[in-house]
C-alpha positions as CSV (number, residue, x, y, z in Angstrom):
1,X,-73.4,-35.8,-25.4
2,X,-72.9,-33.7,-22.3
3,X,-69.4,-33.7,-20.0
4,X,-70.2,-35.7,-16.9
5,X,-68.0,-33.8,-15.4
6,X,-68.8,-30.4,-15.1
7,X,-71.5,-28.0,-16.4
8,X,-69.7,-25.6,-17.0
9,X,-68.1,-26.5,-20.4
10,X,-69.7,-28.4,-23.1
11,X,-67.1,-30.2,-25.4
12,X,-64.8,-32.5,-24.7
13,X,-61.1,-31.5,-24.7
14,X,-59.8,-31.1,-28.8
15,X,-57.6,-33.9,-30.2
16,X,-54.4,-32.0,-30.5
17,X,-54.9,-31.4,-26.7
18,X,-55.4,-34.7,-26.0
19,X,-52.6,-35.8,-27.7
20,X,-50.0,-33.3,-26.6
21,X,-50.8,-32.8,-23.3
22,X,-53.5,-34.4,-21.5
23,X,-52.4,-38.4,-22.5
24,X,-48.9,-37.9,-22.0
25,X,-49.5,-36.5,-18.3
26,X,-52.1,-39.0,-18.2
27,X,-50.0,-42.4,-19.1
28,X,-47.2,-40.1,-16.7
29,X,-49.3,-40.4,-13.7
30,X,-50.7,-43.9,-14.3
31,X,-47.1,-44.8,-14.6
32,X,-45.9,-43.1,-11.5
33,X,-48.2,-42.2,-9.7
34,X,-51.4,-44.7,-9.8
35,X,-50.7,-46.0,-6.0
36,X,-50.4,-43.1,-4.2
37,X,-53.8,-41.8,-6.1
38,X,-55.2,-45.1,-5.2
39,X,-53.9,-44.9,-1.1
40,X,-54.9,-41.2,-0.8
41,X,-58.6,-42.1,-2.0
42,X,-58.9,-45.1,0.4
43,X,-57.2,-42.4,3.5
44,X,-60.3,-40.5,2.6
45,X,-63.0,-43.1,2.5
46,X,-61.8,-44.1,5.7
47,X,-62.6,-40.1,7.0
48,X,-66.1,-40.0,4.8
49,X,-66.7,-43.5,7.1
50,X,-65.5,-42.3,10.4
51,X,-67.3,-38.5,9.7
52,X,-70.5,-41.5,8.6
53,X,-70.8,-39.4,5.6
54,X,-70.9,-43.1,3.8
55,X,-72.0,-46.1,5.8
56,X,-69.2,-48.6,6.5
57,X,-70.9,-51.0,3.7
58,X,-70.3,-48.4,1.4
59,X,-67.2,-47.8,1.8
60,X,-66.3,-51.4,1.9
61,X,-67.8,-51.9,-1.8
62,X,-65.8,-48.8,-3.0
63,X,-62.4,-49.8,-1.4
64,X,-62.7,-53.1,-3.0
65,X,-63.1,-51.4,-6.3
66,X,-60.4,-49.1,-5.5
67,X,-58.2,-51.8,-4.6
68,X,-59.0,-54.2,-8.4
69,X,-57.8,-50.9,-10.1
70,X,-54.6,-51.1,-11.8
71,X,-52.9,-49.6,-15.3
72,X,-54.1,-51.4,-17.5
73,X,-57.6,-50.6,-16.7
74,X,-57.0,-46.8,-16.6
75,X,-57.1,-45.5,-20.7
76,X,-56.8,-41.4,-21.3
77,X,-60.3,-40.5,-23.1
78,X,-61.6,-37.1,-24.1
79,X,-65.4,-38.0,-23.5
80,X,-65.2,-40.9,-20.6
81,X,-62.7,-39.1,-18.1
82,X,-61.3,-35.7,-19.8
83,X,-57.8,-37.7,-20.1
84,X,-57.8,-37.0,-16.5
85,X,-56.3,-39.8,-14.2
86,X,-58.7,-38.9,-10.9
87,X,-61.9,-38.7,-12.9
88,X,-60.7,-41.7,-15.0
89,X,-60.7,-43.4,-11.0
90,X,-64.1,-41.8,-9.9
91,X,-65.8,-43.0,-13.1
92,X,-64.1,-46.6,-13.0
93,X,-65.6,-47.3,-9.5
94,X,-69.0,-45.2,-10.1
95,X,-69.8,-47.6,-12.9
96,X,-68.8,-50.3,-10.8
97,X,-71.2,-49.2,-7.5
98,X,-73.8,-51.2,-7.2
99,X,-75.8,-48.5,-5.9
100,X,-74.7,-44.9,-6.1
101,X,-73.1,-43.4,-2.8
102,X,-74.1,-39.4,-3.0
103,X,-71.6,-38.4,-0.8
104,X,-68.4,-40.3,-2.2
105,X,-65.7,-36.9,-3.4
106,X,-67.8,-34.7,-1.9
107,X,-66.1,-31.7,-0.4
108,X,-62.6,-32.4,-2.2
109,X,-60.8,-31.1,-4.9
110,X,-58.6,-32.4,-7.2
111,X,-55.7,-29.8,-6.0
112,X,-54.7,-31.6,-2.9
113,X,-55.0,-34.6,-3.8
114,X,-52.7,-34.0,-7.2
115,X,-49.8,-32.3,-4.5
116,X,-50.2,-35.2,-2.2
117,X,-49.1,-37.6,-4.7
118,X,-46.7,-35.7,-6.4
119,X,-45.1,-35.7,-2.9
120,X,-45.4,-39.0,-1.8
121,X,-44.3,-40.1,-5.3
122,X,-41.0,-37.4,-5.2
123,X,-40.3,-38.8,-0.8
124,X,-40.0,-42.6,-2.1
125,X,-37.8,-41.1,-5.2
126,X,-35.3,-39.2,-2.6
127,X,-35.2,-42.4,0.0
128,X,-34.1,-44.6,-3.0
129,X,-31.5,-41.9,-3.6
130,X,-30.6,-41.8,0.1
131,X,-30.5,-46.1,-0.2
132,X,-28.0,-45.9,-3.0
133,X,-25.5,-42.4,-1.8
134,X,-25.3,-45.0,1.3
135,X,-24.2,-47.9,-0.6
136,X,-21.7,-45.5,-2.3
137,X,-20.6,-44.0,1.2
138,X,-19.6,-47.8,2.1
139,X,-17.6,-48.3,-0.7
140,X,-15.4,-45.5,-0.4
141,X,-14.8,-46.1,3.2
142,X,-13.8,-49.5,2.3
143,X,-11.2,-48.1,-0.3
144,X,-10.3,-45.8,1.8
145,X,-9.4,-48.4,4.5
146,X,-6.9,-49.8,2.5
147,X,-5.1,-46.7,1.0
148,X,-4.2,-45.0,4.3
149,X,-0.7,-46.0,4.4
150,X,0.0,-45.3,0.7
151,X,1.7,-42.4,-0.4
152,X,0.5,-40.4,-3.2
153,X,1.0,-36.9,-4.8
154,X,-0.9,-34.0,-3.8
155,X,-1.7,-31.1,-6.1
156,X,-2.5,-27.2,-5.6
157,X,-2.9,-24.9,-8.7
158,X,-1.7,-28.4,-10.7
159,X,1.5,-27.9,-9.5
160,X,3.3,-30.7,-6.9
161,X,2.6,-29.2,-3.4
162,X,2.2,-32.1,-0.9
163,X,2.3,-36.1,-0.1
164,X,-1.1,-37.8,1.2
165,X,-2.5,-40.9,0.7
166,X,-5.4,-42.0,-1.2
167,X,-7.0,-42.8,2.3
168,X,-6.9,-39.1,3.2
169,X,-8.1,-37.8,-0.4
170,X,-11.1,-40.2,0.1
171,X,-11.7,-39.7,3.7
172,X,-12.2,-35.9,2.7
173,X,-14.5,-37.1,0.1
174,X,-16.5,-39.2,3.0
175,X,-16.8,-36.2,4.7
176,X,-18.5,-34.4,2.2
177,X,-20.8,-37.3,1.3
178,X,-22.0,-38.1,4.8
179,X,-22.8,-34.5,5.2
180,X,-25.1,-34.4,2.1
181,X,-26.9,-38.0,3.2
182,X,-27.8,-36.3,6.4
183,X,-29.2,-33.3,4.2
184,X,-30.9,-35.4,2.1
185,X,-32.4,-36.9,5.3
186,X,-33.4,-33.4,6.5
187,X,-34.8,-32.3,3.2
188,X,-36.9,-35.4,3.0
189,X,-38.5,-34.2,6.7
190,X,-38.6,-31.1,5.2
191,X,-41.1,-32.0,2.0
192,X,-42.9,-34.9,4.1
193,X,-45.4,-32.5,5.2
194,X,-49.2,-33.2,3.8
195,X,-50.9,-31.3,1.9
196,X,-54.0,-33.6,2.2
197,X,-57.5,-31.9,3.1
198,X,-56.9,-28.6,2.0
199,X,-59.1,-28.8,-0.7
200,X,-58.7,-26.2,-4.0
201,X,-56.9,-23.3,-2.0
202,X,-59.1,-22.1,1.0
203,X,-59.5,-25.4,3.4
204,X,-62.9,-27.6,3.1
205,X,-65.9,-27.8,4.6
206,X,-66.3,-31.0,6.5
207,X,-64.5,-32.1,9.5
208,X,-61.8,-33.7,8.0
209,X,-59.2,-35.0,10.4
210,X,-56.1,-34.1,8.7
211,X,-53.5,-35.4,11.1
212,X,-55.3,-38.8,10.7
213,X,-55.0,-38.5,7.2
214,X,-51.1,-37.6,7.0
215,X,-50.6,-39.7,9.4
216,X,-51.8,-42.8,7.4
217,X,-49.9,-42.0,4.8
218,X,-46.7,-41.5,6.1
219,X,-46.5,-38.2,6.4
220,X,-44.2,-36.4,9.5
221,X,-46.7,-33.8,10.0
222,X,-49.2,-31.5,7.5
223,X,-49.1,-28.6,6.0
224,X,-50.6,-25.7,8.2
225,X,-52.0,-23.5,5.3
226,X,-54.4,-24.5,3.0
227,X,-52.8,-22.2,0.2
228,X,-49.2,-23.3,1.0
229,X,-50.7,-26.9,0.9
230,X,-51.7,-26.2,-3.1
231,X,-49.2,-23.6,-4.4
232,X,-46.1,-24.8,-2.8
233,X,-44.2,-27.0,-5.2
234,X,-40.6,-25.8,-3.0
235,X,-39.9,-30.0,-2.4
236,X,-38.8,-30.2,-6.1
237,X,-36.6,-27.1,-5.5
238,X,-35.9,-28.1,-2.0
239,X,-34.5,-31.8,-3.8
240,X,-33.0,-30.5,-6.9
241,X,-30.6,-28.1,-5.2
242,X,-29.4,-30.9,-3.4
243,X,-28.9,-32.8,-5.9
244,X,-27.0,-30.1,-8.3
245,X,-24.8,-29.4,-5.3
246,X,-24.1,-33.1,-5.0
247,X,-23.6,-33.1,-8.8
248,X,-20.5,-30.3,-8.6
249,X,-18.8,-31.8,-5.9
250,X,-19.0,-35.8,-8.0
251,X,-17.7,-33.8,-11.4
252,X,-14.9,-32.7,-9.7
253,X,-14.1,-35.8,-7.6
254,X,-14.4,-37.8,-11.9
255,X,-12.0,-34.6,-12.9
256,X,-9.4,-36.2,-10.5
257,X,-9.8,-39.7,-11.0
258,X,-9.6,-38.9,-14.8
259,X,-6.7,-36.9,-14.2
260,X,-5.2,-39.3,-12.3
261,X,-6.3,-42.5,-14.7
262,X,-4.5,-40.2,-17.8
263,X,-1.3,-42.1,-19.5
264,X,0.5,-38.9,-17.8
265,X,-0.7,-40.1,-14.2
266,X,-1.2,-43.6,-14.4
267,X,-2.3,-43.5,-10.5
268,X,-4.9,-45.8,-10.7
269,X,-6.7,-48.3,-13.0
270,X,-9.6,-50.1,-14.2
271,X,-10.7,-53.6,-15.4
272,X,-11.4,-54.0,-18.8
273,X,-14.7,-54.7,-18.0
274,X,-15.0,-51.1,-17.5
275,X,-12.8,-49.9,-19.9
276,X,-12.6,-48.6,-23.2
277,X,-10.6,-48.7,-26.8
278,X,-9.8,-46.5,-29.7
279,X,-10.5,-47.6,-33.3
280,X,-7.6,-46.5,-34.7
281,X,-4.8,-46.6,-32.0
282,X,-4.1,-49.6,-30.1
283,X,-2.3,-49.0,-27.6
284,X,-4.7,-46.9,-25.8
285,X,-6.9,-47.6,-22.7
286,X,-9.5,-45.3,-22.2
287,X,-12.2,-44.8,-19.5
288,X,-15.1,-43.7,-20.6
289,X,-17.5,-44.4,-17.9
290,X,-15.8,-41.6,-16.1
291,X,-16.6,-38.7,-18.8
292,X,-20.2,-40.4,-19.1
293,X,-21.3,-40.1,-15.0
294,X,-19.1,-36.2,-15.1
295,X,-21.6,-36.0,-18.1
296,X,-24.4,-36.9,-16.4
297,X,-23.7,-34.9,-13.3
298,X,-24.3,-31.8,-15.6
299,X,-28.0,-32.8,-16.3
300,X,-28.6,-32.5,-12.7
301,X,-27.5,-28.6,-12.6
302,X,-29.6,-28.4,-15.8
303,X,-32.6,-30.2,-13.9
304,X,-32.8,-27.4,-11.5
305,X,-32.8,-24.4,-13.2
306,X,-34.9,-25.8,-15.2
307,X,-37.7,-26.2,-11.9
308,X,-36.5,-22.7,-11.2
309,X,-37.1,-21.4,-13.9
310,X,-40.8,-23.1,-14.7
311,X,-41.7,-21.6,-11.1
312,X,-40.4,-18.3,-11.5
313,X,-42.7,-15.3,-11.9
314,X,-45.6,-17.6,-11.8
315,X,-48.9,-16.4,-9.0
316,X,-48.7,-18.2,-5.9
317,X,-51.4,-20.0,-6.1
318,X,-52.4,-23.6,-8.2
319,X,-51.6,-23.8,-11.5
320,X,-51.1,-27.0,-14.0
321,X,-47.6,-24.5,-14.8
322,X,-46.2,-25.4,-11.7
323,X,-48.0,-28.0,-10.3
324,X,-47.1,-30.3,-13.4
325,X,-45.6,-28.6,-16.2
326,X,-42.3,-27.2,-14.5
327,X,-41.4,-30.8,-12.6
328,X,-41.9,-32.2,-15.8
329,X,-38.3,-33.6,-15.9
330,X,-38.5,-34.6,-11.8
331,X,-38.6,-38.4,-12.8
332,X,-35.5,-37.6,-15.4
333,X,-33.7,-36.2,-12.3
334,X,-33.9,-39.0,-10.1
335,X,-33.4,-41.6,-13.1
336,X,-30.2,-39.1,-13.3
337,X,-29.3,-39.1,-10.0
338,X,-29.7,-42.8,-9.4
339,X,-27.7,-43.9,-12.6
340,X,-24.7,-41.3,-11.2
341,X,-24.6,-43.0,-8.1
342,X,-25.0,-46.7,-9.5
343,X,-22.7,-46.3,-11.9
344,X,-19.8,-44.6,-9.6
345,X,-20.3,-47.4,-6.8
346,X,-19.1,-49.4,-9.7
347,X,-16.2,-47.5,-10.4
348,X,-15.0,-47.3,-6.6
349,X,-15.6,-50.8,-6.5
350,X,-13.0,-51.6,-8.9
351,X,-10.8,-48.8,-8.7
352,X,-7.4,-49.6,-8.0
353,X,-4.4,-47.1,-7.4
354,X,-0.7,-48.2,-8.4
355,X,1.3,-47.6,-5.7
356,X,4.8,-47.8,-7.0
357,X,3.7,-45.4,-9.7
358,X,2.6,-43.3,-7.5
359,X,5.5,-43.2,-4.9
360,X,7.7,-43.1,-8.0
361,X,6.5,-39.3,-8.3
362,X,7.0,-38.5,-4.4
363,X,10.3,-39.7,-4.4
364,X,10.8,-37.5,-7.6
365,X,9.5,-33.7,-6.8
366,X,10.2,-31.8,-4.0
367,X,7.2,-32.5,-2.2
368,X,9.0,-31.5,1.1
369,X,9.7,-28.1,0.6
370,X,7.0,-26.7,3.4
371,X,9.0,-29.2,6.1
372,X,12.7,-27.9,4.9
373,X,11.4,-24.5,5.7
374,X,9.7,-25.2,9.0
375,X,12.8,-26.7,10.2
376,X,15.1,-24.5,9.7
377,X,12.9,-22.2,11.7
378,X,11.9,-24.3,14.5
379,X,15.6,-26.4,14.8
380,X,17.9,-23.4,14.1
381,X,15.4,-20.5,14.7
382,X,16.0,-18.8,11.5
383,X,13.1,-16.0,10.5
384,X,10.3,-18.5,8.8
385,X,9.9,-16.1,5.8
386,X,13.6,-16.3,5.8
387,X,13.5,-19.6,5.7
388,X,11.3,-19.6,3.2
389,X,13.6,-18.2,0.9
390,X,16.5,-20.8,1.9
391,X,14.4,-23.4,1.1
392,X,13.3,-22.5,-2.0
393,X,16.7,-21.0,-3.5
394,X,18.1,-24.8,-2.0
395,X,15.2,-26.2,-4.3
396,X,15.9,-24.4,-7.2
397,X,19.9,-25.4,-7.2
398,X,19.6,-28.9,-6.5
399,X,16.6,-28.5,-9.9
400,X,19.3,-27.0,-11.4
401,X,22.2,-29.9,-10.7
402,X,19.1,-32.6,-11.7
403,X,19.5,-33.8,-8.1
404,X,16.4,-35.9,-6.7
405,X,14.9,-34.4,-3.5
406,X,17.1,-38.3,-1.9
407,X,20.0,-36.9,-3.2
408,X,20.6,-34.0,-1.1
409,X,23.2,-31.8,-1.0
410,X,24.5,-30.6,2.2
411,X,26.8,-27.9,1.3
412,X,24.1,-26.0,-0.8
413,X,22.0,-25.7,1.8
414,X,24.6,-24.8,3.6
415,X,25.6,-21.8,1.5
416,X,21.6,-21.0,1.2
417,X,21.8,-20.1,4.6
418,X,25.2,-18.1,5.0
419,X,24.2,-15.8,1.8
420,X,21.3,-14.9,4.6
421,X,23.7,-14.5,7.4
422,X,22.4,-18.1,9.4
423,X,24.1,-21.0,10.3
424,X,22.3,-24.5,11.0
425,X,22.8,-27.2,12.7
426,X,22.9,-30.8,11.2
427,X,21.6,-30.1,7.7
428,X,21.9,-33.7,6.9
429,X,19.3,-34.5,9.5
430,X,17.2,-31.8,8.4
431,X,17.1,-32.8,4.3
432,X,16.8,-36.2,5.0
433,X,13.6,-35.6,7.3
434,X,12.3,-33.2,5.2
435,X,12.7,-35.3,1.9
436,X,11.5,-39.0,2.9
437,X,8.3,-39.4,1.2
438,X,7.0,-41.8,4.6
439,X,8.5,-39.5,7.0
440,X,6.7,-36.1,5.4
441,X,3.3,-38.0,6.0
442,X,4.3,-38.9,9.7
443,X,5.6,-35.0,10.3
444,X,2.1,-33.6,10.0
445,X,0.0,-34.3,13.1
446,X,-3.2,-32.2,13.1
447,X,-6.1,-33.6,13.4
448,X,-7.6,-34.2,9.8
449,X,-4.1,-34.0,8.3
450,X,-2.6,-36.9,6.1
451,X,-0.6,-38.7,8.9
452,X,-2.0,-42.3,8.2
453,X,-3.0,-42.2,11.9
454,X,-5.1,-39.4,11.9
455,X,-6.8,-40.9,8.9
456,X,-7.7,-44.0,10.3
457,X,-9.0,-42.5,13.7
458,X,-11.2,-40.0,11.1
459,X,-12.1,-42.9,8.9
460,X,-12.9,-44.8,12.7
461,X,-15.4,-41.9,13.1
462,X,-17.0,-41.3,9.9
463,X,-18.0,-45.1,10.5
464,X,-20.0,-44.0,12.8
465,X,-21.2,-41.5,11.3
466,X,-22.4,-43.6,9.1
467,X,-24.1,-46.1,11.3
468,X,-26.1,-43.5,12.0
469,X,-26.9,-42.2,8.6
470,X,-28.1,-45.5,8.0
471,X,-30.3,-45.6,11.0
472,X,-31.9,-42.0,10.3
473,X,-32.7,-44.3,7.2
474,X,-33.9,-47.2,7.9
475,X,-36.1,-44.7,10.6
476,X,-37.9,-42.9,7.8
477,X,-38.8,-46.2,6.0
478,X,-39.6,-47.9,8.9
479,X,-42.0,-44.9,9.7
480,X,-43.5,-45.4,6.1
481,X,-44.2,-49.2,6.4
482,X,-45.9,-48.5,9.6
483,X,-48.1,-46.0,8.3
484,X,-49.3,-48.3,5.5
485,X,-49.7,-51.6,7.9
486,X,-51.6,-49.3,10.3
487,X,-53.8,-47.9,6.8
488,X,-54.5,-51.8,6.1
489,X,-55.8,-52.0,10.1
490,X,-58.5,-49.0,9.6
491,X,-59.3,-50.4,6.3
492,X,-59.8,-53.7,7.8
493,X,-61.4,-52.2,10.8
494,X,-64.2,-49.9,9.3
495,X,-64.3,-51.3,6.3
């Protein structure tokens, strides 16, 4: 028996082929990618129609073919399609023509076609992504809401350095998050370029109207050369990248809350529902689902390099290396990606910080060694690196006598200052401001700094931040559903 499908080779593709390679990326894109396939050929009908390179009766019969197509009638075979999901489609509704239409896939190629999908599978894959870092965004603000008050330890190097609040830890981690939603949003108008129409590498041959076809399928705009339209497979580099960096910057947000969730810490807590055990020793209460997202963010770093690296070196131009093989694990990323943010919406949900644990450790280190030392400079105008070295020789004394930061000692700070050759100025003042764990949050006053009212006018803003967010959103899919109700119209219309 000869292939239907091309003179040019006589024999069907070998078994081992078949079964390693050609099914499995077969069942793949029957899986995944069956819809777009089936849009981008009715898109083109509608062009053969308007171009009246088929009659309107034609292309009625075909889209209703097109339309009755679904998995289970789409089976990988060697002799009846070359295990290849668009001739499996072209022979399903050839056999199903009533009379043959000559003209029906002429001037295409499978190329464009194979990159359009891939991208209008990989743009709904990044706005469910988008859907679910907003849903995580809302969460945290709504924690963060209630912490901004509470004082908590801060750390630099591990070592005690300052008192915040869990409201300004997470309003930093807001701000981060809402920055990589909006570039999510602007890689997503980055990739949502068609590649529709530029045939194998060179452009085609009929007068295609490619903004009519990007524009039905939800596309922002196209791509302006044919070659880039085939060999450019940047978006799953383009989405990756974000992704690993989102990945780095959720590890080291878990390495914190499993730091601070350690029987060492004890800052905050989870339900049992989301907790653990040991087997052998009962009085422990782990937190598993904290190593297992930090363990998951790793895949996504993996994920990338692992695009990277099936890209690398290869011709620019289209080949099954890049164009399939190297975004082999795309679907694995987003699966990734989506279980990460799922499963840490869950966590934020029910995470709960114990505050008198937490402002048991304030009231314990000398978390207000930075305002001891700008006092002394700005009350009693000593030298600031001087008084540097007042306050931390007062520090180490009052260590030294196991005396709490409260229990402050006038006299040593006192004789701190005459072995420099100062004098000051009501020192009890000055320790007692310096060392009141509510007070050192109310001394700093920047903008973005940890006084609870510069938190809640941030955490005012990042709301609308956002608001916004979510409308650049709901914009996109809005733009999408449009683009499909005004596909049904032409199909309706012409057809």
């Amino acid at each position: 028996m000869s292939n239907t499908f091309t003179g040019r080779i006589d024999n069907f593709p070998k078994e081992i082929l078949h079964d390693e390679i050609l099914e499995p990326q077969f069942n793949y894109e029957v899986e995944h990618l069956l819809q777009y396939y089936i849009q981008i050929e009715q898109v083109m009908l509608l062009e053969y129609v308007k171009m009246q390179c088929v009659s309107k009766n034609q292309g009625a019969e075909i889209n209703n073919i097109l339309t009755s197509i679904t998995k289970d009638l789409l089976v990988a075979s060697p002799e009846n399609n070359m295990s290849d999901i668009l001739f499996a489609i072209e022979k399903n509704v050839e056999s199903s023509l009533s009379d043959p239409v000559p003209y029906w896939h002429a001037d295409r190629s499978r190329n464009d076609v194979q990159a359009c999908a891939q991208l209008m599978f990989a743009r709904q894959e990044l706005l469910q992504l988008i859907t679910k870092l907003g849903f995580l965004i809302d969460e945290i603000l709504n924690l963060a809401k209630q912490y901004t008050d509470t004082p908590m330890p801060g750390y630099t190097h591990f070592q005690s350095a300052q008192i915040i609040t869990p409201g300004f830890y997470l309003s930093a981690m807001l701000d981060e998050l809402i920055q990589i939603h909006k570039n999510w949003i602007q890689t997503y108008d980055n990739v949502n370029k068609s590649p529709l129409a530029a045939g194998a590498m060179a452009g085609v041959e009929l007068n295609w109207d490619r903004d009519a076809l990007a524009r039905l399928l939800g596309f922002s705009d196209t791509n302006n050369n044919a070659l880039r339209s085939v060999a450019s497979r940047q978006w799953v580099l383009q989405i990756s990248a974000e992704l690993s960096v989102f990945s780095v910057l959720i590890s080291r947000f878990l390495t914190d809350l499993m730091l601070w969730g350690s029987s060492e810490f004890q800052f905050i807590d989870l339900p049992g529902s989301l907790s653990g055990i040991s087997s052998a020793m009962p009085q422990k209460k782990n937190f598993p689902i904290l190593e297992r997202i930090r363990g998951k963010c790793s895949h996504l770093a993996a994920f990338h390099n692992n695009f990277i690296l099936g890209q690398k070196n290869t011709p620019y131009s289209n080949l099954v290396e890049t164009s399939k093989e190297s975004s082999t694990y795309f679907i694995d990323l987003s699966h990734t990606s989506q279980s990460i943010l799922t499963l840490l919406t869950l966590v934020i949900q029910h995470l709960n910080f114990k505050e008198d644990r937490m402002l048991s450790i304030c009231k314990k280190d000398y978390f207000g060694g930075f305002s001891l030392a700008n006092f002394l400079t700005i009350r009693d105008n000593i030298p600031y690196r001087k008084s540097q070295v007042i306050a931390g020789r007062y520090i180490m004394e009052a260590m030294r006598l196991n005396l709490s930061p409260q229990d402050y000692n006038v006299h040593i700070l006192e004789q701190k200052c005459a072995e420099e050759g100062f004098s000051i100025q009501n020192p009890a003042e000055i320790l007692s401001l310096s060392f009141d764990v509510e007070n050192n949050l109310n001394l700093k006053t920047s903008y973005g700094s940890t006084n609870p009212s510069m938190v809640k006018t941030r955490i005012e803003h990042q709301l609308e931040e956002t608001t916004q967010c979510k409308n650049n959103l709901e914009s996109r899919v809005a733009s999408l559903l449009s683009s499909q109700i005004e596909r049904e119209k032409q199909l309706a219309r012409f057809l």
